[in-house]
N, C-alpha and C positions, 0 to 999 in steps of 0.2 A: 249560154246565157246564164246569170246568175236566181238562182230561184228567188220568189220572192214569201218568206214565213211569215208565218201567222204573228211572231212577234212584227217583223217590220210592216205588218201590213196598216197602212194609216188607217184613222177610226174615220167610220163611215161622219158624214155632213149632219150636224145635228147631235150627234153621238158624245157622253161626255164618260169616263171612268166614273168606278162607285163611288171611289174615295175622293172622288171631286166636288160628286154631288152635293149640293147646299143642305139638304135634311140629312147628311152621313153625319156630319161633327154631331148633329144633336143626337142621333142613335146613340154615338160614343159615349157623350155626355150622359146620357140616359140609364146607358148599361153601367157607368163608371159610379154612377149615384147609389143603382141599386147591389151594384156589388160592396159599397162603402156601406150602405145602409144594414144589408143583412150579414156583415162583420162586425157591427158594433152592436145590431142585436142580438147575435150571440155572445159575445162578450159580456154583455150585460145581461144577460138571462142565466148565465152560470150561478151566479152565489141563490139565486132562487133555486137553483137546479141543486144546489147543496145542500139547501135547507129544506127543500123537500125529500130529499133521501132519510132526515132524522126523524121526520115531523108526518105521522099520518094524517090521509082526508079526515076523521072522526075529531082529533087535536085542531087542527086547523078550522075547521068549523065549530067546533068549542071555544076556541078563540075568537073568532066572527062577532060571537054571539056575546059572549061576554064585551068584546068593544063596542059592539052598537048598543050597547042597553047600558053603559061606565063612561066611557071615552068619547064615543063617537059625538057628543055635546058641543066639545071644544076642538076636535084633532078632524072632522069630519064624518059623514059616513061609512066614507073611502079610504078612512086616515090620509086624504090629499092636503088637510088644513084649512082653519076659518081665520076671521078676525082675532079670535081669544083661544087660538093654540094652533101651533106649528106643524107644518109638515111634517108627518112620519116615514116619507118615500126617503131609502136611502140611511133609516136611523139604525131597524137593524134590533135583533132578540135582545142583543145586548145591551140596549140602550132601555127596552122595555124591564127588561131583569133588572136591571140597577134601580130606575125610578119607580118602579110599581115594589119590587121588593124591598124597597126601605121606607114606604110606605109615602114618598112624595108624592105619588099618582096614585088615585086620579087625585085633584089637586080638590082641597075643599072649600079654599077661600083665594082670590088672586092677593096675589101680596107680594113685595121685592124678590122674597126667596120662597120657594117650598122647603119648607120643614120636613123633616123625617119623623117617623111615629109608625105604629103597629102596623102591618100591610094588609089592604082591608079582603084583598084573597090570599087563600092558600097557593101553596109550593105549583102545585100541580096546576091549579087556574092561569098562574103567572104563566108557567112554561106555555099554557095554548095561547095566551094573548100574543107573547114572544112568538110563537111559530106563526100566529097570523102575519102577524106586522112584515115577519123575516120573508114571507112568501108574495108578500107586496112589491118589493123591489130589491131584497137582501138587503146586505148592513154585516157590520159586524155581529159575528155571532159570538153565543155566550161561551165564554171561554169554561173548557173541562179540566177539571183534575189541578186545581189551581191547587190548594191546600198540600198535594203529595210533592207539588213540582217545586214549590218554593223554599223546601227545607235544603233544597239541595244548590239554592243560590249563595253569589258571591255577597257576604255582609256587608265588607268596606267596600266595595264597590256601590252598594246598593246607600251606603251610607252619601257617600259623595254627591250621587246622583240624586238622590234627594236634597241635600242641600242645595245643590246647583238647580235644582227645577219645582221643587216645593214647598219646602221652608219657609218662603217669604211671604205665603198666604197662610200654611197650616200651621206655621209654628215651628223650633228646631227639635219639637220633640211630640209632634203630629197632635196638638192640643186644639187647631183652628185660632181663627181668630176672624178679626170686625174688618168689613172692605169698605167701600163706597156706594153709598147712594141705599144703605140701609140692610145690607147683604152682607153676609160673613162664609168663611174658609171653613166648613165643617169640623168636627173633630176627627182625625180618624182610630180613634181608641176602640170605638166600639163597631169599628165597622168591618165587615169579613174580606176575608182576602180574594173572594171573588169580587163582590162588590166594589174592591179598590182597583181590582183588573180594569173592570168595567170601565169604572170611570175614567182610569187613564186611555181606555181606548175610546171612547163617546164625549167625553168634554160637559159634563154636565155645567147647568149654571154659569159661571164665568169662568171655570177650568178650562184650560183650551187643551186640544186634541193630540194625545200623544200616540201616533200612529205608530207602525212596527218600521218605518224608514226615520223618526225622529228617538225614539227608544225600542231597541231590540226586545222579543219575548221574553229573552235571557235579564235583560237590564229593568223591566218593570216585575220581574219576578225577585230582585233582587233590592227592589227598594221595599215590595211588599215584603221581605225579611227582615228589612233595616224596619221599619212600623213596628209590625208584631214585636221586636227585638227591646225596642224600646219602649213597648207597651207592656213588657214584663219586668223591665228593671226596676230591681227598689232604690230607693232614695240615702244614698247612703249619710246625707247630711243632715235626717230628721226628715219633716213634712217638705213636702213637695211643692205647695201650696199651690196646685193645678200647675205645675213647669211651667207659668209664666214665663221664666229667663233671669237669667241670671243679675241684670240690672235691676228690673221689677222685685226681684224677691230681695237682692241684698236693698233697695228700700222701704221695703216692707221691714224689715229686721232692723235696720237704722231708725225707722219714728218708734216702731216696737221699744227699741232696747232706749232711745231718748224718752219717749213716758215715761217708760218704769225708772228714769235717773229724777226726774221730774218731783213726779210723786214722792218718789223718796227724800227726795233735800227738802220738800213741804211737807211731810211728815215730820221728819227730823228737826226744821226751822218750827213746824208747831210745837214738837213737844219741847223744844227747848225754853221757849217762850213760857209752856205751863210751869215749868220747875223756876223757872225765874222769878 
């Protein structure tokens, strides 16, 4: 006779598999959730996990302190954000470095734009605000060694690229200029080449966000060459008269030079008249 195994033996009356059972899919469910969930919470706890390797407990709580007694007004407690200032979850050292060190933060009156002016902390205050913020959720952090890395970028590239992505607010010779709704293109003449890092990575004001998938390390180091570059040429055609452009200044130089033809033929028609 043929035996009968444990595979072919039928399931007792009543009897059903695990994986048949009605509460198994939601097990799966269940475990499928929290293995998605603690994959993305690592994922995202990394650029914190960065920024506390630079940034000691003693800095990190010096920045606390400094934000809840400056900041915390308008940005929250938490830096989570109020009515009268923005989330800072996600903004990142770098975004802090830029606005607090050119003295747009903390802000002293609301108004279309923040203004730049004196930074009302030192070097070292800035860097603990940065490290607090950075350890809130990361962000971009502040770029190093900008000043040695850009001497060694492509010029005409860096030229191009500027044209094609800034120009058309800052000016073709990084002067700024007037936008909409009461807000203007900063100059970037006086501004440092971290600080222009910066901003191409955080998008300050109406700049929008030039990540490293939209311009390479290599390509915003390259435009901050094309700046400086043009921030040191002279003028080889006399006054500059702030690089307006070259439309603006040849009519500036046309009513200039039609005065002086002006004055002159009414000079000239007076004295003739005297001797008359």
């Amino acid at each position: 006779m043929r035996s009968r195994s444990a595979a072919g033996t039928p399931p007792r009356p009543g009897s059903r598999p695990w994986r048949r059972r009605p509460f198994s899919r939601y097990a799966l469910l269940l475990l499928a959730l929290v293995a998605v969930g603690g994959f993305y919470a690592g994922v995202q706890s990394s650029p914190q996990a960065d920024a506390a390797q630079g940034a000691s407990k003693a800095q990190i709580d010096q920045g606390r302190e400094l934000f809840q007694t400056s900041c915390a007004s308008c940005h929250g407690i938490n830096g989570q954000g109020t009515s009268t200032g923005p989330s800072l979850y996600g903004a990142g050292a770098a975004a802090v470095d830029f606005q607090v060190g050119t003295g747009r933060m903390p802000l002293s009156q609301p108004g279309a734009q923040a203004h730049s002016k004196a930074p009302r902390f030192t070097q070292a205050q800035i860097d603990a605000i940065a490290a607090y913020i950075q350890s809130l959720s990361g962000g971009p952090d502040i770029p190093r060694g900008v000043d040695q890395k850009y001497s060694d970028a492509d010029l005409a590239a860096g030229g191009q690229l500027f044209r094609a992505n800034c120009m058309q607010c800052h000016n073709f010779a990084g002067e700024g200029g007037a936008l909409s709704n009461g807000k203007y293109a900063p100059a970037l003449t006086t501004s440092t080449s971290t600080h222009m890092y910066e901003a191409m990575l955080t998008g300050p004001e109406n700049m929008p966000v030039f990540s490293d998938q939209t311009l390479t390390p290599d390509e915003k180091l390259s435009i901050i060459k094309y700046v400086k570059t043009i921030k040191s040429d002279p003028n080889p055609g006399g006054h500059g008269l702030g690089r307006i452009g070259p439309v603006s200044e040849g009519l500036v130089a046309w009513l200039v030079g039609i005065g002086v033809c002006v004055v002159a033929a009414m000079w000239i028609t007076a004295k003739k008249k005297q001797e008359d």
